[in-house]
C-alpha positions as CSV (number, residue, x, y, z in Angstrom):
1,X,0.0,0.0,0.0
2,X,1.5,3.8,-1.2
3,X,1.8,5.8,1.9
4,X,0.4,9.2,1.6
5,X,2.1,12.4,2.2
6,X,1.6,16.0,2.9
7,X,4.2,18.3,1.5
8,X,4.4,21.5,3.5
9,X,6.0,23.9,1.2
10,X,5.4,23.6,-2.3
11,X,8.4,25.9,-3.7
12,X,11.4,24.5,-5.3
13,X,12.3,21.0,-3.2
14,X,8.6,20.8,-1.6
15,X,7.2,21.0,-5.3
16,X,9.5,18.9,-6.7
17,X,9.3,15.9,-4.1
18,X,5.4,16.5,-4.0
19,X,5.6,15.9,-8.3
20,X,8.1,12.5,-8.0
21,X,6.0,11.0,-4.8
22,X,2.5,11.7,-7.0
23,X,4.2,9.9,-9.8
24,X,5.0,6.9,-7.9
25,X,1.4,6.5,-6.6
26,X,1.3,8.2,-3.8
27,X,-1.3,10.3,-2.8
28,X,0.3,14.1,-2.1
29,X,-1.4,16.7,-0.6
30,X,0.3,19.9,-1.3
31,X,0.0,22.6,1.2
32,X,1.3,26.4,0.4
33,X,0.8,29.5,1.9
34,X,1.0,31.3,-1.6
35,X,-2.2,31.4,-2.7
36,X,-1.8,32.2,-6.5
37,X,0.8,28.8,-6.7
38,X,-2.0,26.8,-5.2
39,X,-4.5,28.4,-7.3
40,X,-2.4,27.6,-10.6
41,X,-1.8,23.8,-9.4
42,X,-5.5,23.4,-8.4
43,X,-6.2,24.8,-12.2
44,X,-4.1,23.5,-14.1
45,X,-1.8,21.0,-12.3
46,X,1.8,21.2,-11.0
47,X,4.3,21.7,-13.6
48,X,8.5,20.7,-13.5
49,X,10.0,22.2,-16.9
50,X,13.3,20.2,-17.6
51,X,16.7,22.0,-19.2
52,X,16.0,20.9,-23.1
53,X,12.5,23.4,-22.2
54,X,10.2,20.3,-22.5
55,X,7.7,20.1,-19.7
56,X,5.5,17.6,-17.7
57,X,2.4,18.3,-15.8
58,X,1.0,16.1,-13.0
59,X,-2.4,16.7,-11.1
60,X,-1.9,17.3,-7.4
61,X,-4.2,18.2,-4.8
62,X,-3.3,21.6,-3.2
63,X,-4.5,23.9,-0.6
64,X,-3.9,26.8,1.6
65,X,-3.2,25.9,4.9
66,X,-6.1,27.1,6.7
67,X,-8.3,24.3,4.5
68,X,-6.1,21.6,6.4
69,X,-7.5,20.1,9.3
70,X,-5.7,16.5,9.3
71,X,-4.6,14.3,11.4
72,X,-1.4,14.4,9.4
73,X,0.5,11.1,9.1
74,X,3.6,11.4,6.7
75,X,5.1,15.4,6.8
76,X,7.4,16.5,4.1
77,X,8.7,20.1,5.5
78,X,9.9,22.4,2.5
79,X,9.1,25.6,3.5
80,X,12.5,28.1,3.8
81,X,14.1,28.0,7.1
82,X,13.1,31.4,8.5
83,X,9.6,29.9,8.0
84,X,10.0,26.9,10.1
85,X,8.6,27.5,13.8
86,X,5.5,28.5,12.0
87,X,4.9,26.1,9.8
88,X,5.9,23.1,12.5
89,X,3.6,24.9,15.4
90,X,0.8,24.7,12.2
91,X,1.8,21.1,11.5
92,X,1.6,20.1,15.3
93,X,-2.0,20.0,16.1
94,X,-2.7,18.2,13.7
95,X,-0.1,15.3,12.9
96,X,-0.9,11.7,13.8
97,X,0.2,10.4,17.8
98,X,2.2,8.1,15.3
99,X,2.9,10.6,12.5
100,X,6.5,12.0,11.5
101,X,8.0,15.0,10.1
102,X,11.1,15.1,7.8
103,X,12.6,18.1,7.3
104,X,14.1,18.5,3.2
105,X,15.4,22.0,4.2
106,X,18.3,24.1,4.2
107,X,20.0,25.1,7.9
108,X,19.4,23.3,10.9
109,X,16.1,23.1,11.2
110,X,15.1,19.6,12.8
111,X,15.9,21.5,17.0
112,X,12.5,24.0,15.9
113,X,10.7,21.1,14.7
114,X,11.7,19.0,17.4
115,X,10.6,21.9,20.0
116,X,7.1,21.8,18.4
117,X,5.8,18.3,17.8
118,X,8.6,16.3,19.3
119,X,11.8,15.0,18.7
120,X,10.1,11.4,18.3
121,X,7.9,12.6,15.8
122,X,11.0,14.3,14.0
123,X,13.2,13.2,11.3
124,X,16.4,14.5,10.2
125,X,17.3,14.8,6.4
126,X,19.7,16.6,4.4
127,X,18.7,17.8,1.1
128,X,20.4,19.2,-2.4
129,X,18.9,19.6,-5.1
130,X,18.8,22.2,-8.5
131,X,15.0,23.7,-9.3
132,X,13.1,27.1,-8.7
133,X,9.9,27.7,-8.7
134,X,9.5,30.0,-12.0
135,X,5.8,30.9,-11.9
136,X,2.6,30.0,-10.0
137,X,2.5,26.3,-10.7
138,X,6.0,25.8,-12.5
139,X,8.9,24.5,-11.1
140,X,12.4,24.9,-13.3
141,X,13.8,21.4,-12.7
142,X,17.7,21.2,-13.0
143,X,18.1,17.4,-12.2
144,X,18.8,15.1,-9.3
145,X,21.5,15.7,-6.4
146,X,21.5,14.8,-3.5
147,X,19.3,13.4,-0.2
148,X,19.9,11.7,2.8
149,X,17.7,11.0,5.9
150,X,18.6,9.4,9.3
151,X,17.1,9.8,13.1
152,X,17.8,12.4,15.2
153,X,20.2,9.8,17.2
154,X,22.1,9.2,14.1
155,X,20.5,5.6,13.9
156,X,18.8,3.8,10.7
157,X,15.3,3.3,11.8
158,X,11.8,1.2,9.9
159,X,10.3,4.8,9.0
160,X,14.2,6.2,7.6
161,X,14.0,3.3,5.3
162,X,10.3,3.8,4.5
163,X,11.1,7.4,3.9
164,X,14.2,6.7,1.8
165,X,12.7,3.8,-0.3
166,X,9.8,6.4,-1.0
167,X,12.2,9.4,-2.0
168,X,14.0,7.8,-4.5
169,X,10.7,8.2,-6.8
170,X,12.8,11.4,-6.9
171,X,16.6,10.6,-7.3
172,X,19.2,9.1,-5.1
173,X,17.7,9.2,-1.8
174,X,20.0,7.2,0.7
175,X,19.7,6.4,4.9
176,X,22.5,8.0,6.9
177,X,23.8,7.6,10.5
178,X,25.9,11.1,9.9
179,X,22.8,13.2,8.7
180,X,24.6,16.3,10.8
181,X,27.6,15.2,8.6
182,X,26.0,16.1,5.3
183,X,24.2,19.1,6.9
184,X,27.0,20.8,8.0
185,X,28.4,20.1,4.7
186,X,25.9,21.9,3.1
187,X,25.9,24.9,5.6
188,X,29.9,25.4,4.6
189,X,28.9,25.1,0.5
190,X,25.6,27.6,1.6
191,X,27.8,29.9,3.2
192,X,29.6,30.4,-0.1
193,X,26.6,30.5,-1.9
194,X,25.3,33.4,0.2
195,X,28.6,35.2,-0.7
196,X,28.0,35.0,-4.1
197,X,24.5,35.9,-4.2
198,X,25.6,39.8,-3.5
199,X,26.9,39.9,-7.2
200,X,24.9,39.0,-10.3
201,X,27.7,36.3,-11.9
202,X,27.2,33.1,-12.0
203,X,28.5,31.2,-8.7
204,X,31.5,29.4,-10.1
205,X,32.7,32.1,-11.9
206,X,32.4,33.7,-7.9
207,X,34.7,31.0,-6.7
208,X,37.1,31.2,-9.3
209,X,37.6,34.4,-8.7
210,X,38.2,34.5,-4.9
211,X,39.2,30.5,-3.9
212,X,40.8,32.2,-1.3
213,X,37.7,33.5,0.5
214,X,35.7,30.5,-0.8
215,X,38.1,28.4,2.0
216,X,38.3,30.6,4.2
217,X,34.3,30.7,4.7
218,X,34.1,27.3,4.6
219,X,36.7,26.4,7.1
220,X,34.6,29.0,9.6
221,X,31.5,26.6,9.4
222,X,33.9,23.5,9.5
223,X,35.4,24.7,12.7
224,X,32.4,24.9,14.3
225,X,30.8,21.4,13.1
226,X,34.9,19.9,14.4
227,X,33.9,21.8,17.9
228,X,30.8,19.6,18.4
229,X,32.4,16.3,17.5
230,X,30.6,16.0,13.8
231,X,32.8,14.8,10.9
232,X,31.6,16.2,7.4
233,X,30.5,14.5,4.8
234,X,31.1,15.0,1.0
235,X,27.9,15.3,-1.4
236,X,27.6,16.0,-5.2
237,X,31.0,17.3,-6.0
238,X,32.0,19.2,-2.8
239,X,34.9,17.2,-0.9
240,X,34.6,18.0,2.2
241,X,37.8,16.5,3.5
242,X,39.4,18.8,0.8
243,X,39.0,21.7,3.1
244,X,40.4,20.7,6.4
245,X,43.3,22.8,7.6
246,X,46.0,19.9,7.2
247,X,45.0,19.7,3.5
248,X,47.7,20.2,1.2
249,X,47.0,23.9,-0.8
250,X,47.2,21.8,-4.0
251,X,44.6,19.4,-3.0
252,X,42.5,21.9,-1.9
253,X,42.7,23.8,-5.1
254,X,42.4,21.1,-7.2
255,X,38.6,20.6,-5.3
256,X,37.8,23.8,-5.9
257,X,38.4,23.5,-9.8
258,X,36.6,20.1,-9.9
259,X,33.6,21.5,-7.7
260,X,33.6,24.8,-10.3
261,X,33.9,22.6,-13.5
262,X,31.0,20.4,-11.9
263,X,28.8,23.5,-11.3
264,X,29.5,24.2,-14.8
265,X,27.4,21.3,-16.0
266,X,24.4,22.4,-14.0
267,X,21.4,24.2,-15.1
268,X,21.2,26.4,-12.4
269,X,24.3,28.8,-12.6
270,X,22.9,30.4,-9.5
271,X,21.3,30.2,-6.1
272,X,18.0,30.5,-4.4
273,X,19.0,33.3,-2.6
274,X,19.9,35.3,-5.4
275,X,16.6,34.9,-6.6
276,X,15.1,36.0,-3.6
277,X,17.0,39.0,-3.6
278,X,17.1,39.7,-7.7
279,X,13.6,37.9,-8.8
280,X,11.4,37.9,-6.3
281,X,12.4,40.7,-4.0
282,X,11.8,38.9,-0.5
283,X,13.9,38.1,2.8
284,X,16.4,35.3,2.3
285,X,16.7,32.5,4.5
286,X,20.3,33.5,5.3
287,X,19.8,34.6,8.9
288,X,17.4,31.9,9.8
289,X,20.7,29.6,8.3
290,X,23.1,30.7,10.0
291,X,21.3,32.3,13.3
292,X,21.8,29.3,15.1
293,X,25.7,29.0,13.5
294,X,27.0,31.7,14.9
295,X,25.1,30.9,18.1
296,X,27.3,27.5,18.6
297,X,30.3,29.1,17.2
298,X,30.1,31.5,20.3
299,X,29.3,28.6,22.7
300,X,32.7,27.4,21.6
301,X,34.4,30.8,21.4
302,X,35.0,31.0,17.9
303,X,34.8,33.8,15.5
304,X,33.7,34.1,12.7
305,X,33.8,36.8,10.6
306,X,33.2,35.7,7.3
307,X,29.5,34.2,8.3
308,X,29.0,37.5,10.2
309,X,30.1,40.0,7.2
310,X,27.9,37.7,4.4
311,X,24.8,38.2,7.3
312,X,25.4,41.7,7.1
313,X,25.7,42.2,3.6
314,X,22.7,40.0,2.4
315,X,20.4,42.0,5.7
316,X,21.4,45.4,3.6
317,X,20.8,43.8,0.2
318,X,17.0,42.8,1.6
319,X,16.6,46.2,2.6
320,X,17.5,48.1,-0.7
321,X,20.4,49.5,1.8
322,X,23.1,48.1,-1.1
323,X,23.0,46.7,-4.3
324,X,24.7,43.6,-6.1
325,X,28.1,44.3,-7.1
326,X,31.7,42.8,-7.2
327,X,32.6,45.3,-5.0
328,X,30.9,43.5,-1.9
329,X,33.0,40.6,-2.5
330,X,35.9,42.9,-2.7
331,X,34.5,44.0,1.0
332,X,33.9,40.5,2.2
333,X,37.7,39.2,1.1
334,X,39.2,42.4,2.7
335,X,37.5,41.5,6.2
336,X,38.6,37.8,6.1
337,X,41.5,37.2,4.2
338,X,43.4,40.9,4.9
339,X,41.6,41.3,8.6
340,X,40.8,38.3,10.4
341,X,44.1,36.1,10.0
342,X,43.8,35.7,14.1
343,X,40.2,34.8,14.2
344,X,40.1,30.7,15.7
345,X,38.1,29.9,12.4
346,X,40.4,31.2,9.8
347,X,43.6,29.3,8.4
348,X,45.9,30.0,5.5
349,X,44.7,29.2,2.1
C-alpha cells in the first residue's frame, strides 16, 4: 500500500518531491501559503520544466493551509528556514500520535521542529537539489542531487527506510547515521553560496575568482561542526575532506576546480538566494541559516567573521540599503583574508 504524504511547502524542493511521490502513486497533498501557486496547481496541475525546455504536468491536490485540518501522518517540511517555527507549530495539532515529520530544508532546522511536535515525531534529512519555482505552478527542474535521511540519534530506523525507499521516486535518496555530517556540509557550501548571491555572476565564476575566501568561509563553518564532534560528509562534488586545515594547498585547489567545472554542468548557474533577492524581492533564508551557527560558534568561542560580514551584507541587500556588485565581494575578502588572519576559524589558504 503507497503511503500518503503531505508536503508543507510547495516551492522549489517541496514541489519537486510532491511531483516524483505523486508519480510513484502516492497520494500528495500539497500545502502552500501562496495562494496564486495553489490556485495555478488546483487549475491547471503542478508543472516541473526540464533544461532541453520540454515540460510535464501532473495533477496534485493543493490547498492553503487554513483548508487543512488532518490528522497528518507522513510530513514533508519544505518551507524556507526562516519559515519553520511556524509552519511546524501549524503542523503540530494536527499530525498523527504516530505521524513523523522530515525536514528536506536548508540550515538546521530539525531543533525548531523537534521543540514543536517532538523529537520522536521528528526526522532528520539533508537535502540538495537544483530547481526554482518559476511561476505559480511551474517548477524549473535542474536534475537530481542529493538526499539523505537518518534519526535524530544518528541511527537507521523502519520509518528512515520507508522514507528513503519512498524518496527515491525522486533521485538518489539514501539512509544515513551522519545526517549532521552532510548538513554541515551543506551549511559550509551555503555559506559560499550566500557570498555570491551579493553579485549578479554566476556562482562558479564567484569561486574562481576568490578561492581564497571560498576556503576561508568554509573552514569558519567547518570549525564549528569539528567543535561539536561531527565529521563532514562530502555530497555532489563538494569534498569535504578537501577543506580541512592539514589539507595540502594543492589538494585543496584542485577541489575547488573540480567543484567549479561540476557547477558548470548544472542548469542552475545560480542560487536560491539570489533569486530571492534579484527575482522575487523577499527576505532570504540567510539569517534563519546561520542564526543558530554563529550561536554554537560562540558557545565554543569561535569567530567568525566571514559568516558575520555575508549576514550583514545579504540584511542590507533585503533592505534596498546596497546593491549587487563585485565590490561586496571585494568588501567581504578584505574583512577575512586581509583582517581576520587571528580569528580561531580562519587558516591559510
Amino acid at each position: 500500500m503507497s503511503r500518503s504524504y503531505t508536503v508543507v511547502g510547495g516551492g522549489a524542493i517541496g514541489g519537486t518531491i510532491a511531483f516524483h511521490l505523486a508519480g510513484a502513486g502516492h497520494p500528495v497533498l500539497l500545502v502552500d501559503t501562496d495562494a496564486a501557486h495553489v490556485a495555478a496547481v488546483r487549475e491547471k496541475g503542478l508543472t516541473i520544466r526540464r533544461p532541453d525546455g520540454t515540460e510535464q504536468c501532473r495533477r496534485v491536490p493543493a490547498c492553503t493551509p487554513d483548508e487543512v485540518a488532518g490528522p497528518l501522518h507522513n510530513v514533508v517540511l519544505a518551507v524556507k528556514a526562516n519559515a519553520t517555527t511556524t509552519a511546524a507549530r501549524w503542523i503540530a495539532p494536527r499530525l498523527a500520535a504516530d505521524g513523523s515529520v522530515v525536514s528536506l530544508q536548508n540550515g538546521l532546522c530539525e531543533p525548531e521542529i523537534a521543540a514543536a511536535v517532538g523529537s520522536r515525531r521528528t526526522v532528520s534529512a539533508f537535502v540538495n537539489l537544483f530547481a526554482d519555482l518559476v511561476e505559480p505552478g511551474v517548477i524549473a527542474d535542474g536534475g537530481p542531487g542529493a538526499l539523505v535521511v537518518g534519526e535524530l540519534d544518528g541511527t537507521i530506523s523502519t520509518r528512515v527506510r520507508e522514507f528513503v525507499a519512498d524518496l527515491q521516486a525522486w533521485g538518489p535518496a539514501l539512509a544515513s547515521e551522519n545526517v549532521a555530517g552532510f548538513l554541515w556540509s551543506k551549511l559550509a557550501y551555503g555559506v559560499v553560496a550566500a557570498a555570491s548571491a551579493t553579485v549578479d555572476d554566476p556562482i562558479f565564476d564567484t569561486i574562481d575568482r576568490h578561492p581564497e575566501l571560498t576556503v576561508a568561509l568554509a573552514r569558519e563553518v567547518y570549525a564549528i561542526a569539528a567543535a561539536q564532534g561531527i565529521t563532514p560528509e562530502s555530497f555532489d562534488a563538494w569534498q569535504a575532506d578537501a577543506f580541512a586545515v592539514d589539507t595540502p594547498p594543492d589538494r585543496t585547489r584542485t577541489a575547488l576546480a573540480e567543484f567549479c567545472a561540476w557547477l558548470r554542468t548544472q542548469p542552475k548557474t545560480k542560487t536560491g538566494i539570489w533569486r530571492d533577492l534579484a527575482v522575487r524581492h523577499r527576505p532570504t533564508e540567510v539569517p534563519a541559516q546561520y542564526g543558530p551557527v554563529l550561536r554554537l560558534a560562540a558557545e565554543h568561542g569561535l569567530k567568525c567573521p566571514g559568516i558575520e560580514t555575508v549576514l550583514g551584507l545579504i540584511g542590507e541587500l533585503e533592505t534596498g540599503r546596497r546593491s549587487m556588485s563585485r565590490e561586496n565581494m571585494a568588501e567581504l575578502e578584505r574583512t577575512v583574508i586581509h583582517g581576520g588572519r587571528e580569528t580561531q576559524c580562519h587558516d591559510t589558504y
